[in-house]
C-alpha positions in Angstrom: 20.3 -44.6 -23.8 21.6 -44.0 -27.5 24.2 -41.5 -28.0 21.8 -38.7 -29.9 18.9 -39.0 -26.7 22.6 -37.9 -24.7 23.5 -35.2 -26.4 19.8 -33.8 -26.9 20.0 -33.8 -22.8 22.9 -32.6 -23.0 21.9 -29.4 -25.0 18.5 -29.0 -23.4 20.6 -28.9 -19.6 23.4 -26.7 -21.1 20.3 -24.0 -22.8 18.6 -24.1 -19.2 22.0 -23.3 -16.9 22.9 -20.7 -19.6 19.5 -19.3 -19.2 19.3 -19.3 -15.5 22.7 -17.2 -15.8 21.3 -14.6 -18.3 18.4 -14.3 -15.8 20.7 -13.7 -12.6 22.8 -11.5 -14.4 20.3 -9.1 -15.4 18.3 -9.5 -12.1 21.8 -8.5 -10.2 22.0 -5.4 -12.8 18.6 -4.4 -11.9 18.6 -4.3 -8.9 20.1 -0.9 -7.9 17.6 0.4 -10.2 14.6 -0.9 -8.7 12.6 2.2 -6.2 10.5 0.2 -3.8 7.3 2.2 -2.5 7.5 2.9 0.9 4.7 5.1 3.7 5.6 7.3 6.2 5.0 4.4 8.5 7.6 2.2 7.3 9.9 4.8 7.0 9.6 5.8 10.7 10.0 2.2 11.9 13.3 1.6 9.7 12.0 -0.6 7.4 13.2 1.8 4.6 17.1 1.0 2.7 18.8 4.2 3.4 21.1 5.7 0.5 18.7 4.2 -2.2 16.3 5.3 -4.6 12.9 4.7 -3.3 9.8 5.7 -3.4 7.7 7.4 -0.5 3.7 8.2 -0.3 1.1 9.8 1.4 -0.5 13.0 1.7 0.8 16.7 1.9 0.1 17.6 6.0 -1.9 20.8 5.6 0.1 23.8 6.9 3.9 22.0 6.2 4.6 23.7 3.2 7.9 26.1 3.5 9.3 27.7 0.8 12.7 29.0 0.7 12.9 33.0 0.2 14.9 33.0 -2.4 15.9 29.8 -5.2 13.9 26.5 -5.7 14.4 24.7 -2.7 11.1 23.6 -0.4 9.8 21.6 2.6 6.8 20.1 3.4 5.4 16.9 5.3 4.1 13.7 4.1 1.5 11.6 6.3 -0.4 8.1 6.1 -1.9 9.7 9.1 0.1 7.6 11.4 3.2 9.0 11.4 4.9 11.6 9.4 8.0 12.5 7.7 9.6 15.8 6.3 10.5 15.9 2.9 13.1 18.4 1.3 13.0 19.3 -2.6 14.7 21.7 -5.1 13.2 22.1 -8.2 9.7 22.9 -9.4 7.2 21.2 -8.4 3.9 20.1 -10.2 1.0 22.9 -10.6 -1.3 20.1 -8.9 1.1 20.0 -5.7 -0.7 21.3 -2.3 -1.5 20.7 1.1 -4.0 17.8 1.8 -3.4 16.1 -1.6 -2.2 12.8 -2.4 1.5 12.6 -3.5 4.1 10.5 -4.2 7.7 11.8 -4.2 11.0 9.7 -5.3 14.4 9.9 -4.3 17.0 9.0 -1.0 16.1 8.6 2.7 18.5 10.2 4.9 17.4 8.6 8.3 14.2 7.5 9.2 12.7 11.2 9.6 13.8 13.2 6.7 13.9 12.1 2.7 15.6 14.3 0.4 13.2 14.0 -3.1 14.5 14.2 -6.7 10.9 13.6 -8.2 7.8 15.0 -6.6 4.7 13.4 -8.3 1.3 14.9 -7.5 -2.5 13.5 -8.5 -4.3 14.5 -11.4 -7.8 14.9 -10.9 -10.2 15.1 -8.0 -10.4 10.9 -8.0 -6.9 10.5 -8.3 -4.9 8.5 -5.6 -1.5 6.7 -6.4 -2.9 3.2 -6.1 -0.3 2.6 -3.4 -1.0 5.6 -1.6 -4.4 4.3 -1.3 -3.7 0.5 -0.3 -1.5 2.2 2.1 -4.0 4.8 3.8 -7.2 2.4 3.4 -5.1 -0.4 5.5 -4.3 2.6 8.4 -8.2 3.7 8.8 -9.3 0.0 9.3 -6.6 -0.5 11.9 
């Protein structure tokens, strides 16, 4: 092998380690800043990270709403119709948000029965189902 055929290897093995770094290195970075999707399900089998930023699913149970008296702050449940989990929020929440409608809500699982949301994200229209929400519910009824 002639000395130019060397050092084109050379570079081409050098560009792909270097790469592979730049790729691990941002992967690492990202990765506190990823919010998996989670149901109630998981949630109450501990299959959910506590202390992280996730995401959580399911439908409003009808009759969980409870607002406080005074301030922003307000609970309600979230079901996949399996199991379900209470959900505390303070802030307002969308004008589409109410019982027995799909919703998705973002923010930290304090054990595997409560979630504490930053984000509360409700559907849009009457066809409207967070595609995971769906997946999620569709795979309960068939079981």
């Amino acid at each position: 092998m002639n000395a130019a055929r060397k050092r084109k290897i050379l570079i081409l093995l050098s560009s792909l380690v270097v790469l592979s770094l730049v790729a691990g290195l941002v992967l690492y970075a990202l990765r506190q800043n990823i919010s998996l999707f989670y149901t109630p399900t998981q949630i109450v089998e501990n299959q959910a990270p506590l202390q992280r930023a996730i995401r959580v699913g399911g439908m409003v149970e009808k009759g969980s709403i409870i607002r406080a008296q005074k301030g922003l702050n307000v609970e309600f449940k979230v079901t996949d119709y399996t199991k379900t989990i209470t959900v505390t929020h303070t802030g307002i929440l969308p004008d589409l948000f109410r019982e027995e409608q799909g919703v998705v809500v973002e923010g930290q699982l304090i054990d595997n029965q409560h979630f504490q949301a930053t984000r509360v994200l409700a559907k849009h229209d009457a066809n409207y189902m967070p595609p995971e929400v769906k997946a999620a519910l569709a795979k309960k009824v068939k079981t």
